[in-house]
N, C-alpha and C positions, 0 to 999 in steps of 0.2 A: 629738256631742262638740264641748265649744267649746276653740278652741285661741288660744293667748297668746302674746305674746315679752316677756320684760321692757325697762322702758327700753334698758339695757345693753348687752342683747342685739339690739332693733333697730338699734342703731350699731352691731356688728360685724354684721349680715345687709346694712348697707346698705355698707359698706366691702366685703363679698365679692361684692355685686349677687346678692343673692339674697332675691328676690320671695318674697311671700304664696305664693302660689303652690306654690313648690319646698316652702314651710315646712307647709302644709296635707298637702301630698301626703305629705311624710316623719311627721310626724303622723298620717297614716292609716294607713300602712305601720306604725309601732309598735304602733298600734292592735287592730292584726290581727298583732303577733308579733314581726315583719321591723325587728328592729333589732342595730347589734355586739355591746350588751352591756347587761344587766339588772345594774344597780352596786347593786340593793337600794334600800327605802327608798321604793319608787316613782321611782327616778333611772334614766336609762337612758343610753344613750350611743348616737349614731348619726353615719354619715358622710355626708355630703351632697358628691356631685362639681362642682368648677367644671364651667361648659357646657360645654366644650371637653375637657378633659382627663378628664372621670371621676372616679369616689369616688378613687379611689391620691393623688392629688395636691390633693384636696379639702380638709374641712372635718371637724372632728368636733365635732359638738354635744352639751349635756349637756343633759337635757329632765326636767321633773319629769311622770312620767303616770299618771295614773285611770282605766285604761280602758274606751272608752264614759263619759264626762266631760269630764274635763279634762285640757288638754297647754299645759305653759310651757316654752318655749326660753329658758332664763336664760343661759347662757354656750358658747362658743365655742371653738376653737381650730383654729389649721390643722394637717392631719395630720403635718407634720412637728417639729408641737414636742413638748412632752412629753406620754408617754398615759394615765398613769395618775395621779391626784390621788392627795395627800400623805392620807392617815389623816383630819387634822384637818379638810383639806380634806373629805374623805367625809362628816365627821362634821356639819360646817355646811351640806353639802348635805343630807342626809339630815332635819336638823334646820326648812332654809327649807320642806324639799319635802311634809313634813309640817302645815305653815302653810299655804302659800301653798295645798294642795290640798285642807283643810278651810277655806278661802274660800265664807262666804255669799253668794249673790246681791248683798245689799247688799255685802258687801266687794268683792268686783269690781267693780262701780260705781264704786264711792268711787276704786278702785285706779286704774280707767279717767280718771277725771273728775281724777284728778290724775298721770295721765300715766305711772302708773309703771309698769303695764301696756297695750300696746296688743293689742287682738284682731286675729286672723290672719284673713282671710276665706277662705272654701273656691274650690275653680274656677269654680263657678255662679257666685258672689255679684261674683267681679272680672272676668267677661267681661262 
């Protein structure tokens, strides 16, 4: 499976310090099931804990996933703002997440080579 963040969302993963790493792993774990919520759509929702404190006072991330394919972490949010996206809001995730994951080969490139997507490496690949 190859896994994504969008621009956007590498600026919130690098504001919460949280490595390829955290983001490959939480991507596998969806993978295999292990996520808070299936929002439909191929949209998922998962929490990701700061190192210290734990998922409670973490992160929740919205992910578009294929799984065995593909995983984008497009947006963010810390778990204590709000949790549940507005309808319209569903409705434009629902709509990127259907784009973004019928992505050719060639479109990923292009996406890559212009920065709008960066690829997440797995643990092998950053040790």
């Amino acid at each position: 499976m190859r896994v994504f963040k969008t621009k956007v969302f590498a600026g919130i993963a690098r504001k919460w310090n949280m490595g390829d790493a955290v983001l490959w792993r939480a991507a596998a774990q969806a993978d295999g099931g292990l996520m808070e919520a299936d929002l439909g759509g191929e949209v998922i929702q998962q929490r990701l804990g700061r190192a210290a404190d734990g998922k409670p006072s973490g992160f929740r991330t919205f992910t578009f996933l294929r799984p065995g394919i593909r995983a984008v972490f497009v947006h963010g949010l810390a778990t204590n703002e709000r949790t549940v996206p507005r309808r319209d809001e569903m409705s434009a995730l629902w709509k990127l997440a259907k784009l973004m994951l019928s992505y050719t080969n060639e479109e990923i490139a292009m996406a890559l080579h212009a920065g709008a997507l960066i690829e997440v490496m797995d643990d092998q690949t950053i040790s």
